[in-house]
C-alpha positions as CSV (number, residue, x, y, z in Angstrom):
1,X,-17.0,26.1,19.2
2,X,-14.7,28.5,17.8
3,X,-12.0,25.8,17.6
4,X,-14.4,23.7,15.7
5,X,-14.9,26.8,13.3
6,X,-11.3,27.3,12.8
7,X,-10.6,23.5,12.1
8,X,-13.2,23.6,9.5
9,X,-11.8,26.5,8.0
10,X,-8.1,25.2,7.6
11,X,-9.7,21.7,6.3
12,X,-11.9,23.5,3.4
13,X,-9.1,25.9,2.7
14,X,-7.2,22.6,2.2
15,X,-9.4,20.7,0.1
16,X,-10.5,23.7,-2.2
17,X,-6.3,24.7,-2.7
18,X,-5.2,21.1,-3.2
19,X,-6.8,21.0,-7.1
20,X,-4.0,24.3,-7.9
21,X,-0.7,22.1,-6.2
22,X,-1.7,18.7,-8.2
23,X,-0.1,18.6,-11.6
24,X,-1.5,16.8,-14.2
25,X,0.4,13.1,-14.0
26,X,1.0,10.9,-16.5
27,X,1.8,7.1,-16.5
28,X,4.5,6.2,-18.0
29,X,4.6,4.0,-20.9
30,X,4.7,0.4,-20.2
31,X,8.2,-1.3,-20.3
32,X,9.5,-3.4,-23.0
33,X,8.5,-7.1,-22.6
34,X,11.7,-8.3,-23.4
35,X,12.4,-10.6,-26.0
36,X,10.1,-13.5,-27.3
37,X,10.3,-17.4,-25.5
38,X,14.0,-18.7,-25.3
39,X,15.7,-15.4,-26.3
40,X,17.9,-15.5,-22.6
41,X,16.2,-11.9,-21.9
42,X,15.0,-11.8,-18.1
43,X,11.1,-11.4,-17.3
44,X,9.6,-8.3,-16.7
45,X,10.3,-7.4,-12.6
46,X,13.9,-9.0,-13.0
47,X,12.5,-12.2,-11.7
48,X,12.4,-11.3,-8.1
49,X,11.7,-14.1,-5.7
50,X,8.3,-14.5,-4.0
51,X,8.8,-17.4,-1.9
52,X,10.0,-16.4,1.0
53,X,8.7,-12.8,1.4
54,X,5.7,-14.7,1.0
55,X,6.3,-17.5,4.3
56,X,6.8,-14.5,6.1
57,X,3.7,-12.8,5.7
58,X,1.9,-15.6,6.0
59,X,3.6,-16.4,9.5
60,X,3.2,-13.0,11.0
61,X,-0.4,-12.5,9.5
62,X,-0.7,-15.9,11.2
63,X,1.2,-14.9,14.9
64,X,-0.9,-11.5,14.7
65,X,-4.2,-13.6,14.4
66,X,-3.3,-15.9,17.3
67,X,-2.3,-13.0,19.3
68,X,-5.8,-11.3,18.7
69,X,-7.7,-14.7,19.5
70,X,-5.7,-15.0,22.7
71,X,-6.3,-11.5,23.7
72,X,-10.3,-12.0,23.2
73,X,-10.3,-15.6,25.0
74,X,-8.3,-13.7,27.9
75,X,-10.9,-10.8,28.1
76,X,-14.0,-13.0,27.7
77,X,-13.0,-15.1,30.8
């Protein structure tokens, strides 16, 4: 019970302080969109590749799935 207390205590001290720590935060100004169509400047990002980040999280989302549907199959039987 008193533990309880105490942990309640520590958490409310914590919400009610964090509000005097947070600063105020400003975005920053949106980059430059580089020059107009045909000008040579690179795209906003620096053109990173999505490809094959992309294959993998599509194969482990995939093997992570397949694990889970084996696991149930194997605990249902």
């Amino acid at each position: 019970m008193m533990r309880k207390a105490i942990r309640n205590f520590v958490v409310l001290i914590f919400l009610m302080s964090t509000p005097l720590f947070v600063t105020n935060v400003f975005a920053d100004a949106p980059p430059d969109p580089g020059g107009g169509p045909g000008t040579g400047d690179p795209p906003v990002g620096g053109g990173a590749p999505l490809g094959s980040g992309l294959i993998i999280l599509l194969s482990l989302a995939s093997g992570y799935g397949a694990r889970k549907i084996y696991k149930s199959k194997k605990n249902f039987i």
